[in-house]
C-alpha positions in Angstrom: 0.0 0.0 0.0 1.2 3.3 -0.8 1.8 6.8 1.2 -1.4 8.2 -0.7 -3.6 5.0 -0.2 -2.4 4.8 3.5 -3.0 8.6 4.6 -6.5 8.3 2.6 -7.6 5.7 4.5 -6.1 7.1 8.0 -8.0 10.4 7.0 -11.2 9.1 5.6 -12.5 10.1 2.3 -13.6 13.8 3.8 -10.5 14.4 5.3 -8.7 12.9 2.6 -10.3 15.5 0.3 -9.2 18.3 2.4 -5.8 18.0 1.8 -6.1 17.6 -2.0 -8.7 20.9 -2.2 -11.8 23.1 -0.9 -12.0 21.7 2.8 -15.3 22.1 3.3 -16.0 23.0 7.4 -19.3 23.3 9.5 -19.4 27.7 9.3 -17.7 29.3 12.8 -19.8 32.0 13.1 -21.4 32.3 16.5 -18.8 29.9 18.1 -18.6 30.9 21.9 -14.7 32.8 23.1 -12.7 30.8 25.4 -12.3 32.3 29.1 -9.4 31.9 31.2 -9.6 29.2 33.7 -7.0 28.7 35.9 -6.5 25.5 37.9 -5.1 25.7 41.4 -1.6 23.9 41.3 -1.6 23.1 38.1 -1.9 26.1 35.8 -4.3 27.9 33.4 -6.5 26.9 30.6 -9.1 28.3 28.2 -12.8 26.8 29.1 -16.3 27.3 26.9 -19.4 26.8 29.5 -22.4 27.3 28.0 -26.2 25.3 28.7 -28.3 25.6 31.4 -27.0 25.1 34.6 -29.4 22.9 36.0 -29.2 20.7 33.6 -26.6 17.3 33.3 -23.0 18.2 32.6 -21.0 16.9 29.6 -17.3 17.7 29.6 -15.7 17.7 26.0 -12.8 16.0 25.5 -10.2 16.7 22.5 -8.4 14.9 19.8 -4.6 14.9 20.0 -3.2 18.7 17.6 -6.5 20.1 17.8 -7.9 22.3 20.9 -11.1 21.9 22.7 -13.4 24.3 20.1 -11.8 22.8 17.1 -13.2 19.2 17.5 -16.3 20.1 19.4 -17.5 23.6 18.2 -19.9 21.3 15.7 -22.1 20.0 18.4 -21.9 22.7 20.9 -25.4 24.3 19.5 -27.2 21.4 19.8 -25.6 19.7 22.8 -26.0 22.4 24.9 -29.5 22.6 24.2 -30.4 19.5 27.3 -26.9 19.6 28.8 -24.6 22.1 30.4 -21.5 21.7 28.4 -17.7 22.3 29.2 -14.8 22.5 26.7 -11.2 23.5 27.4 -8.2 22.9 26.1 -5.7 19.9 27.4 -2.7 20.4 28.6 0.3 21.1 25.7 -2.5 21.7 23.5 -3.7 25.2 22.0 -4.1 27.6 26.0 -4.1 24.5 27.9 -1.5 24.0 31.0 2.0 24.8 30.1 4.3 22.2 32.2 7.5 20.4 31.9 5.8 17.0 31.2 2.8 15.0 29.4 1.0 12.4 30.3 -2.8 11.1 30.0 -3.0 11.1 33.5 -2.5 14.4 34.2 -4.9 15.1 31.6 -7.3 13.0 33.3 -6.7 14.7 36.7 -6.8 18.1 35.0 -10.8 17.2 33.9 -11.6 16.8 37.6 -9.5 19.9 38.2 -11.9 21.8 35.7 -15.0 20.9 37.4 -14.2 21.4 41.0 -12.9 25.0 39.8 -16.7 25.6 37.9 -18.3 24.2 40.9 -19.1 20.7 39.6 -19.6 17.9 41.2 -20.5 14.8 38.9 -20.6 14.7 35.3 -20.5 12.9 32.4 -17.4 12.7 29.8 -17.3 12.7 26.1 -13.9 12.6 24.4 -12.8 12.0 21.0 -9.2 10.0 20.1 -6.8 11.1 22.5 -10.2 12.6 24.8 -11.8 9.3 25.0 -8.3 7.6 26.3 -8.3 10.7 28.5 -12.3 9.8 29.2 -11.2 6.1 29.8 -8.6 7.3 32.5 -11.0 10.2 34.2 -13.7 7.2 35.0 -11.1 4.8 36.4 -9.5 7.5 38.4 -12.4 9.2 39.6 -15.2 6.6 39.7 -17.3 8.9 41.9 -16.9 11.6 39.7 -17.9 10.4 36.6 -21.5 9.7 35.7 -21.4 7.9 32.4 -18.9 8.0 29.3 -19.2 8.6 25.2 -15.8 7.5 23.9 -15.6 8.1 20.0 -13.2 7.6 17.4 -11.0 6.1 20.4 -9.2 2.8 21.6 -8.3 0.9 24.2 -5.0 1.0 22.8 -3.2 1.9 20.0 -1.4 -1.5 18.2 1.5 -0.4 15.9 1.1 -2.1 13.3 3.1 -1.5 10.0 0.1 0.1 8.3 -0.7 1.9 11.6 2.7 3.3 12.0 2.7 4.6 8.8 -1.0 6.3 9.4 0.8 7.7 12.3 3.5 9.4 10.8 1.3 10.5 7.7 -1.5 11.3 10.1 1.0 14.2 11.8 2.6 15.5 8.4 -1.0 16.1 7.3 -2.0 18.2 10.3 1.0 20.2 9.5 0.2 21.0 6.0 -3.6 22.1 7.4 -2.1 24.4 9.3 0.2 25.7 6.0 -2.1 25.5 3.4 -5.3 27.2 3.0 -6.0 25.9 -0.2 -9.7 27.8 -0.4 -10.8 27.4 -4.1 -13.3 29.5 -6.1 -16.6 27.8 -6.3 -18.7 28.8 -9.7 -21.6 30.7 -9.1 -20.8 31.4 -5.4 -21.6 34.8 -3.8 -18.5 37.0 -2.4 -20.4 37.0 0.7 -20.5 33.1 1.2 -16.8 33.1 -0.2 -15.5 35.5 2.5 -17.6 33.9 5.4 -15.9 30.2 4.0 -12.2 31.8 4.3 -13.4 33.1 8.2 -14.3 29.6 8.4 -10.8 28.1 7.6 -8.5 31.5 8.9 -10.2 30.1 12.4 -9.7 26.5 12.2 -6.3 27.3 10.8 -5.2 29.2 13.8 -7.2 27.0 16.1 -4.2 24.6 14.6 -1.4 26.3 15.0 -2.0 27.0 18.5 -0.4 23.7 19.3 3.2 23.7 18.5 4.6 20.4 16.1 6.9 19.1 19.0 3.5 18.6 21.7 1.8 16.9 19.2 4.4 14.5 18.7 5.1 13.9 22.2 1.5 13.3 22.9 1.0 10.9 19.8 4.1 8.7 21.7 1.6 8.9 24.9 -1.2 7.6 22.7 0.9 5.0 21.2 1.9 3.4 25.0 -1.4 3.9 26.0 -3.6 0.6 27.6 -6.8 0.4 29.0 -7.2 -2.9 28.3 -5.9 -4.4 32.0 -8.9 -2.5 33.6 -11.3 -1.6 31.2 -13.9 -4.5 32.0 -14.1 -3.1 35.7 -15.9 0.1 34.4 -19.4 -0.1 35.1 -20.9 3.3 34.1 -23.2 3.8 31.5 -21.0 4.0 27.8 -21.6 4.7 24.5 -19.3 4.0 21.4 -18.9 6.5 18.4 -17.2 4.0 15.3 -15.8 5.6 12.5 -15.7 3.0 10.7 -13.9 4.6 7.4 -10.8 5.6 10.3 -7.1 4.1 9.5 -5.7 6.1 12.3 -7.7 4.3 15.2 -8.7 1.0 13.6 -12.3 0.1 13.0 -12.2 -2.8 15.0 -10.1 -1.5 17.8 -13.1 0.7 18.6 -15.5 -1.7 18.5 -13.2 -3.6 20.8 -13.0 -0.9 22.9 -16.9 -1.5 23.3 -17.2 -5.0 23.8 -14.6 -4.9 26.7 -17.0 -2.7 28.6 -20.5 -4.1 29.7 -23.5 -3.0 28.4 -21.6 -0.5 26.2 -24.2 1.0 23.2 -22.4 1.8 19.9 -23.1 4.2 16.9 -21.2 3.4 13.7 -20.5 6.2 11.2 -19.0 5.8 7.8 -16.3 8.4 8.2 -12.7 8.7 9.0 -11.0 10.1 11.9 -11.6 14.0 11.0 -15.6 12.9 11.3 -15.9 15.4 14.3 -15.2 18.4 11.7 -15.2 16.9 8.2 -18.5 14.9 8.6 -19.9 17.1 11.0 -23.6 16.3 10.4 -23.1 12.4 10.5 -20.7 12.8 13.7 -23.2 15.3 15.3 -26.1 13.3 14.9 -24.5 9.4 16.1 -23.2 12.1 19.2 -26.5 13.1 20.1 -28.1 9.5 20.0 -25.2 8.3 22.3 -25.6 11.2 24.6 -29.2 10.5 24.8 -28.5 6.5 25.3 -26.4 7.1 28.5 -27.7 10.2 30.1 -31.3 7.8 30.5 -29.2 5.2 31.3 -27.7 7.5 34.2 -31.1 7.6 35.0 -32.0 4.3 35.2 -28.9 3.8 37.6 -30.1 6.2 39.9 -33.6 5.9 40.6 -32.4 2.1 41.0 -30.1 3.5 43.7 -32.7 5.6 45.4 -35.0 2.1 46.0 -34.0 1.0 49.3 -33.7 -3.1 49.1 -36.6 -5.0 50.2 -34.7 -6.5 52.9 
């Protein structure tokens, strides 16, 4: 298999496309401003909080290169509709926590960190790639913390395989060239208007991209690659959902869906997308998101009105 045929299938078709020519991108306009956030002992981040606040709370978890608006800002509207939702940005990655090392499991402290400092008590986890392993982690550290988990486009561990090594590499020349190239192309017929709104649209993601420097990304990719969940994955018992993308050569296909069987009851939502699907297939993404959401946050429900029926003996 060539470079081409491996990146296109680590990218997906969408993601494969934006890299040849027009990326096409959900429209940024109305996406909330970070605010400052800083974290006692460890250090400062940017946070989105937006939802009603009596509502459930959903923390939004990151892809590796990208920041915390970048993967999600495509589901905020919606999401935030039923649920109070917080974003910020991870450690080493665009205004997240500046410090001498990486790991996941500071990450995963660093969620816990984020809601004590908004005044949350439990909540419910959603990451994407490098957020779900970070989700994974959060739910095993802080069982009593953690309400239920939606881990998409993710693994319990990343097998480096030939073809996956290669994805890898590929995988983190690509994001560099996204954050070169702008390659926005004239479409016939379209309006200036729409044109100029379409190159706000990119000028964002572009420096939402470049506010994570080459050398964290590749020092978080080496934490993704030692990552395993597997030796305590099965003791999770929280409601879990499983976002597939099932067009992904990055995270394998079947890793996620291993990822699923190894924890009970675990629902999951298949997409035919690659591993951009959060931003490049934004309405297919969106939608499996929502119906995974929904699946665990009445499954939360079930748990604790069981919990509140004292046992008949």
């Amino acid at each position: 298999m060539g470079a081409e045929q491996v990146l296109k299938s680590a990218l997906g078709d969408v993601g494969w496309q934006a890299t040849r020519k027009l990326a096409t991108i959900p429209p940024t306009a109305g996406v909330p401003d970070p605010k400052p956030l800083s974290l006692p002992g460890r250090g400062q981040t940017v946070v989105v909080d937006v939802g009603p606040r009596h509502a459930p709370t959903v923390i939004l978890l990151h892809s590796v290169a990208c920041t915390g608006l970048l993967t999600w800002y495509p589901a905020l509207e919606r999401l935030s509709k039923n649920h109070r939702v917080v974003v910020f940005d991870q450690r080493w990655h665009g205004q997240g926590i500046r410090s001498q090392e990486f790991s996941l499991e500071d990450c995963a402290d660093d969620v816990v960190a984020v809601a004590d400092a908004l005044g949350i008590g439990r909540f419910m986890v959603a990451g994407y790639s490098m957020g779900g392993m970070v989700g994974q982690l959060t739910a095993h550290r802080f069982p009593e913390r953690v309400t239920g988990l939606v881990l998409c486009s993710t693994a319990s561990n990343f097998r480096r395989g030939i073809r996956q090594r290669v994805a890898l590499d590929l995988f983190g020349r690509t994001l560099h060239l996204l954050r070169d190239q702008a390659r926005i192309g004239l479409v016939p017929g379209e309006p200036r208007r729409e044109r100029l709104a379409r190159l706000e649209d990119h000028r964002w993601a572009l420096e939402e991209f470049r506010s994570t420097s080459p050398w964290a990304i590749a020092v978080a990719l080496d934490e993704i690659g030692r990552f395993d969940s597997t030796p305590w994955l099965h003791t999770l018992t929280l409601p879990t959902a499983v976002v597939v993308t099932s067009r992904d050569g990055f995270i394998a296909p079947a890793h996620q869906r291993s990822l699923a069987r190894r924890i009970a009851d675990a629902a999951t939502y298949e997409i035919p997308a690659g591993h951009t699907a959060c931003v490049f297939a934004a309405d297919q993404f969106v939608a499996a998101l929502m119906a995974a959401c929904t699946s665990v946050q009445a499954a939360i429900g079930v748990q604790e009105r069981a919990a509140e029926i004292p046992d008949s003996a």
